[in-house]
N, C-alpha and C positions, 0 to 999 in steps of 0.2 A: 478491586475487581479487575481482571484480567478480560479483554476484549479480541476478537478474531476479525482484523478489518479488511476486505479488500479495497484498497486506493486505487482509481483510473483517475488518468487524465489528458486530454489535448492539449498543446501550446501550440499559440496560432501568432502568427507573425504580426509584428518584429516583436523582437525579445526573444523567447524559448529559453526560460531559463534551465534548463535540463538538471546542471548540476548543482543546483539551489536548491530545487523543487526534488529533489534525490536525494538528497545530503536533509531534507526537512523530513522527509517519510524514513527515513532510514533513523535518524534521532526521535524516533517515537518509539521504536523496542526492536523485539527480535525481527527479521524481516525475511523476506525473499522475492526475488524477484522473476515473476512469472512470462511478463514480456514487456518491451522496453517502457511501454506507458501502466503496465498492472503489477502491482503490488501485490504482496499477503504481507500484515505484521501484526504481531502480537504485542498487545500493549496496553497499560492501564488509562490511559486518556480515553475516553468517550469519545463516539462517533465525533462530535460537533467538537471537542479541542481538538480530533487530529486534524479536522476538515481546517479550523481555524487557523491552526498552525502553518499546513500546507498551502492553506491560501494566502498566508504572509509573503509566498518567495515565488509565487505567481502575478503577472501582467491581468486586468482587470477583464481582458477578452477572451481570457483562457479559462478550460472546463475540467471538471474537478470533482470526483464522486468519491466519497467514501461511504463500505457498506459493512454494516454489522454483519456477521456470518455467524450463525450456529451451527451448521454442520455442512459438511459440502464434498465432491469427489471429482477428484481431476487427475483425468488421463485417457487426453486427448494427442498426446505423443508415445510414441516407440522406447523412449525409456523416461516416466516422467519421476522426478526424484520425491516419491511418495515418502523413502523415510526420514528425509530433509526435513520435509513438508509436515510431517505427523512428529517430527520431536520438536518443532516449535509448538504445534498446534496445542499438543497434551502436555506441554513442561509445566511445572507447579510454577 
């Protein structure tokens, strides 16, 4: 079963592993990235392995959301890249 997640997160000092915690959301499937802490990816791991996984290359005082998404519409900018966004979302 294929899942639509979005990933937030804080890194709060010291540490910020940015490109751990980047390089671990991005080895869970198709991805994009929305703004420097929010994700979208598509991927067959369940809410609670991708959270699992993500929170392996995270610091114990950093915050860390992932959310199941069934349907959703974003375009809250002047050109937001909807068919980026929509050939991950619908790809088999």
């Amino acid at each position: 079963m294929a899942y639509n997640l979005f990933i937030a997160y804080d890194l709060i000092h010291p540490g910020q592993n940015y490109d751990g915690v980047r390089d671990a959301i991005k080895g869970l499937g198709k991805w994009h990235q929305f703004q420097l802490s929010l994700f979208y990816v598509n991927t067959t791991y369940t809410p609670q392995q991708a959270y699992a996984i993500v929170n392996e290359a995270m610091d114990a005082g950093d915050k860390l959301a992932v959310i199941d998404a069934h349907a959703g519409i974003v375009s809250t900018w002047d050109k937001p890249p909807i068919l980026e966004i929509n050939s991950i979302w619908y790809a088999p």
